[in-house]
C-alpha positions in Angstrom: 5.3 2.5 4.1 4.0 5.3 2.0 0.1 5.7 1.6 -1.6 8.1 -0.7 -5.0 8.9 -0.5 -5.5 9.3 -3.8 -9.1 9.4 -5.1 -10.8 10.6 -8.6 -13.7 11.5 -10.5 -14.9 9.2 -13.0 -14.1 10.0 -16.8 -16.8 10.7 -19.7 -17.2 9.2 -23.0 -15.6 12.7 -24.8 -15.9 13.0 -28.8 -14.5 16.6 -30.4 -16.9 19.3 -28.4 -19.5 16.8 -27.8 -20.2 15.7 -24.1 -22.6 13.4 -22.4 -23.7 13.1 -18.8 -24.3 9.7 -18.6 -22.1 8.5 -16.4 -23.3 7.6 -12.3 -21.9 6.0 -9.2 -22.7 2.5 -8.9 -23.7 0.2 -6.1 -23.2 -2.8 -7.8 -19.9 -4.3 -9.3 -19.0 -3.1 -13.2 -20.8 -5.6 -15.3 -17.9 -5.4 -18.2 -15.2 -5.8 -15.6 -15.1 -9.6 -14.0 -13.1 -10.8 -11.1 -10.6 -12.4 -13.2 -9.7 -9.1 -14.8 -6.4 -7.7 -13.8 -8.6 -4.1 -13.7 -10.8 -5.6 -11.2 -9.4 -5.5 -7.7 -8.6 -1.7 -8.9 -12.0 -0.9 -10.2 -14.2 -2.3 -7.6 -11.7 -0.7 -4.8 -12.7 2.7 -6.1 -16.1 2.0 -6.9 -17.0 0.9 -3.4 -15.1 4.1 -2.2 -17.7 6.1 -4.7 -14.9 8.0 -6.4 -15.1 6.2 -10.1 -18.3 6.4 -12.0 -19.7 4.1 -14.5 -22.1 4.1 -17.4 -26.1 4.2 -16.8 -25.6 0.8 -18.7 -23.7 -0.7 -15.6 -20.5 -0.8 -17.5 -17.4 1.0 -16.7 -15.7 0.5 -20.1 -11.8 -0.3 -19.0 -10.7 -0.4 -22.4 -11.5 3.3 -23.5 -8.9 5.9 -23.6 -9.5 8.9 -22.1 -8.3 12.4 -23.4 -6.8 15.1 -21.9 -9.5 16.6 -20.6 -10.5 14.0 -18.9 -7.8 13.0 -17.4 -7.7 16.9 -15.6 -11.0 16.2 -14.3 -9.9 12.6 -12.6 -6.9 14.8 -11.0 -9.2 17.5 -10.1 -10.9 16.6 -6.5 -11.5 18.0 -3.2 -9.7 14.4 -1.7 -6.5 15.7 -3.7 -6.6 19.6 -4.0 -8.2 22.3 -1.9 -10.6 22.8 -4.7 -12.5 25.7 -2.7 -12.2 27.9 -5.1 -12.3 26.1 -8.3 -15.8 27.2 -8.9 -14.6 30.5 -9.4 -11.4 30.0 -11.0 -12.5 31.3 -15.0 -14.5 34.1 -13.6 -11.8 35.5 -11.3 -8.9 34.3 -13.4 -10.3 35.2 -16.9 -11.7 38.7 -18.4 -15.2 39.0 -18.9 -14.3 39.8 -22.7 -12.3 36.8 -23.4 -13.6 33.8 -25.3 -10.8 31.4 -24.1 -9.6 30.2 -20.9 -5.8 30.5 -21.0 -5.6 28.0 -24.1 -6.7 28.9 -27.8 -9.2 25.9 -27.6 -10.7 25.9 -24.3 -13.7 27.7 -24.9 -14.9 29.5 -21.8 -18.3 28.0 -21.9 -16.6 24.2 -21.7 -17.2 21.6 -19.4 -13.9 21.4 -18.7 -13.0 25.3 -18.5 -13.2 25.1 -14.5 -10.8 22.3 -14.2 -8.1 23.9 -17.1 -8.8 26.9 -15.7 -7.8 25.5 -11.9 -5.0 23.0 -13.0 -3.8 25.9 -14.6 -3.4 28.2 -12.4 -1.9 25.2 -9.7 0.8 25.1 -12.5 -0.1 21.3 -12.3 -0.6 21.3 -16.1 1.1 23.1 -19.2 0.0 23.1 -22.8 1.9 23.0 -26.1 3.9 25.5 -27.8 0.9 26.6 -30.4 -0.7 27.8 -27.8 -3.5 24.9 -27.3 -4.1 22.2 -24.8 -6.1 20.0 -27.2 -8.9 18.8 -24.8 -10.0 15.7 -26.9 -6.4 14.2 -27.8 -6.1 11.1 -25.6 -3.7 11.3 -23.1 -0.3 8.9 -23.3 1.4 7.4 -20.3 4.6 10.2 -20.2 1.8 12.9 -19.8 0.0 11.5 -17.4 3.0 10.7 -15.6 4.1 14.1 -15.2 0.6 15.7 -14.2 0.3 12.3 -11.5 4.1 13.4 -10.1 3.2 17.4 -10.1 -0.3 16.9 -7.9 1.2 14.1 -5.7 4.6 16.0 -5.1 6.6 12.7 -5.4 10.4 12.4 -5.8 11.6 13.3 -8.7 15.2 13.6 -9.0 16.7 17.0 -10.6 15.9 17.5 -14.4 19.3 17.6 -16.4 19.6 19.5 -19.6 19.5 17.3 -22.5 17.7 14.4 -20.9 14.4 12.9 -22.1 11.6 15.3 -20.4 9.4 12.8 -18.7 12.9 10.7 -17.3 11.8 12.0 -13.7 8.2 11.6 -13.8 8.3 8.0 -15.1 11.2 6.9 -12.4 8.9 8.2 -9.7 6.0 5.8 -10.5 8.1 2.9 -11.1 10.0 3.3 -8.0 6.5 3.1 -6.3 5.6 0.2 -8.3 2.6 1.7 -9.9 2.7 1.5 -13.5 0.9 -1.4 -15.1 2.5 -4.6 -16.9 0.0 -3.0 -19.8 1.9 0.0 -20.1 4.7 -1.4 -23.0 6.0 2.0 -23.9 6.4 5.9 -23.1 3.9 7.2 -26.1 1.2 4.7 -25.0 -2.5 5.9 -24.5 -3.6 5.1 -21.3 -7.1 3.8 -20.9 -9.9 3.9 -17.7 -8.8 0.6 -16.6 -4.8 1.7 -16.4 -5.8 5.1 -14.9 -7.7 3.2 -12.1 -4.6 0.8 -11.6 -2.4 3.3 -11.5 -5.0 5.4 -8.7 -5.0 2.0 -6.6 -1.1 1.3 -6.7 -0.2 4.7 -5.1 -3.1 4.2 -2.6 -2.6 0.9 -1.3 1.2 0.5 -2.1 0.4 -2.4 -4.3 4.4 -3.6 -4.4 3.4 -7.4 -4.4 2.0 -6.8 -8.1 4.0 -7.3 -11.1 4.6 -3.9 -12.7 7.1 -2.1 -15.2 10.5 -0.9 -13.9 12.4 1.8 -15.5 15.8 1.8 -16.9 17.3 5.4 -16.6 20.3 4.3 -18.6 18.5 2.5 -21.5 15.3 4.9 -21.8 13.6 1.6 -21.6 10.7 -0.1 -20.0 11.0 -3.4 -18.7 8.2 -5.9 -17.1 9.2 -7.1 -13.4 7.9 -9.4 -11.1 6.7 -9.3 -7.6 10.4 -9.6 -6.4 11.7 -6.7 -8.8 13.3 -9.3 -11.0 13.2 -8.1 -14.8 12.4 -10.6 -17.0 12.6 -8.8 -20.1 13.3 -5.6 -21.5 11.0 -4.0 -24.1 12.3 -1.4 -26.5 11.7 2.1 -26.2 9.4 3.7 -29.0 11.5 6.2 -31.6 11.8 9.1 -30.9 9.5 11.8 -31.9 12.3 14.8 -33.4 8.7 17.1 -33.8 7.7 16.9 -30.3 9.1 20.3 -28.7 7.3 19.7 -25.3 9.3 20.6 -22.6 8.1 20.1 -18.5 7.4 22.8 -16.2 9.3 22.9 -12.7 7.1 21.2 -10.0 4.5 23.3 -8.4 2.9 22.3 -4.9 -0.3 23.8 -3.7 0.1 24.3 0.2 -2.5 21.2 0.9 -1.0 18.7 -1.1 2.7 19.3 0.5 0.6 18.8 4.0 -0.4 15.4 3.2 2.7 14.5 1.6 4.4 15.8 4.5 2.6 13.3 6.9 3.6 10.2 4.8 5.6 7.9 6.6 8.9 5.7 5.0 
């Protein structure tokens, strides 16, 4: 069996520069998601384990898509990463004269600087080739799938030349069963609820939940059952000729490769 503990921080409601604290750990079961939701038993696992927050409203809004920046700080936790020094990360990592922290629009003085700034230097992210990391852009499934793969060190077969980029990352998840029968195709924006379905898969090694496999040969998605059996294939999205993205080798900070080392087949 292979258990992850896998926790994170809950997400913001993030517009352009704009940020507001209003998010808080609840007590009490999210009042937007019911039992019969398939976000629920996912939600309300990591809400009684205090490591999603929700809205001072009592809602945890499943349906929202959370950007990039976002996403960084739901990766970025002291049950994940040795996050020691994180608090310190822009000043000892970035000159006092500098505006920026190692991205063209990651102002220094953002809340997010400290968890670029560390996921950065972790090599766990990578930006684009302008030079940004575009903070407030949601974040789509093949993304998230590679940053997921790089923290967790999970098994990613060797990256061929000429392949799609994010072959390796997605393989990974499905082989673990974790990505959601809501997840239809590669450039999809993930939302809260998927993010927290995905958390819960790779903690509990959910592998009696219906999921989506991956099909190296076709580049495709396809929804499964319990039993692995694919019932149908869904076609992959067209390819994207601008996007110039290309994925960074793997790096392991020395805790994570502990844990992962302890895991049991």
């Amino acid at each position: 069996m292979r258990s992850f503990f896998f926790a994170l921080i809950g997400s913001l409601l993030f517009t352009g520069t704009a940020f507001a604290q209003n998010t808080v750990f609840s007590s009490e079961p999210f009042t937007d998601v019911p039992a019969n939701s398939m976000d629920y038993q996912a939600i309300e696992y990591l809400r009684t384990k205090n490591v999603v927050r929700g809205y001072i409203d009592g809602t945890f809004k499943p349906d929202t898509r959370i950007n990039r920046a976002e996403f960084v700080e739901f990766i970025i936790n002291p049950l994940i990463l040795d996050t020691n020094d994180m608090g310190d990360c822009v000043r000892t990592n970035i000159s006092d004269a500098a505006t920026n922290v190692f991205f063209s629009d990651v102002s220094k003085d953002a809340w997010y600087a400290e968890n670029i700034c560390f996921a950065k230097t972790k090599q766990i992210i990578d930006g684009y080739p302008d030079g940004t990391f575009r903070p407030g852009a949601p974040i789509n499934f093949v993304e998230a799938a590679k940053i997921i793969s790089n923290v967790f060190t999970l098994n990613l077969a060797n990256y061929q030349a000429g392949e799609f980029w994010y072959r390796a990352y997605v393989q990974s998840l499905s082989d673990l069963r974790a990505i959601p029968t809501s997840i239809r195709n590669f450039g999809q924006m993930i939302t809260r609820g998927e993010m927290a379905q995905i958390v819960y898969r790779l903690k509990v090694d959910s592998t009696g939940k219906s999921s989506m496999g991956f099909n190296a040969a076709g580049n495709t998605l396809y929804a499964r059952n319990a039993t692995g059996t694919p019932p149908a294939v869904v076609p992959p999205p067209p390819v994207d000729p601008t996007r110039v993205d290309r994925p960074s080798r793997r790096s392991i900070v020395e805790d994570a490769e502990q844990r992962n080392a302890l895991r049991s087949e």
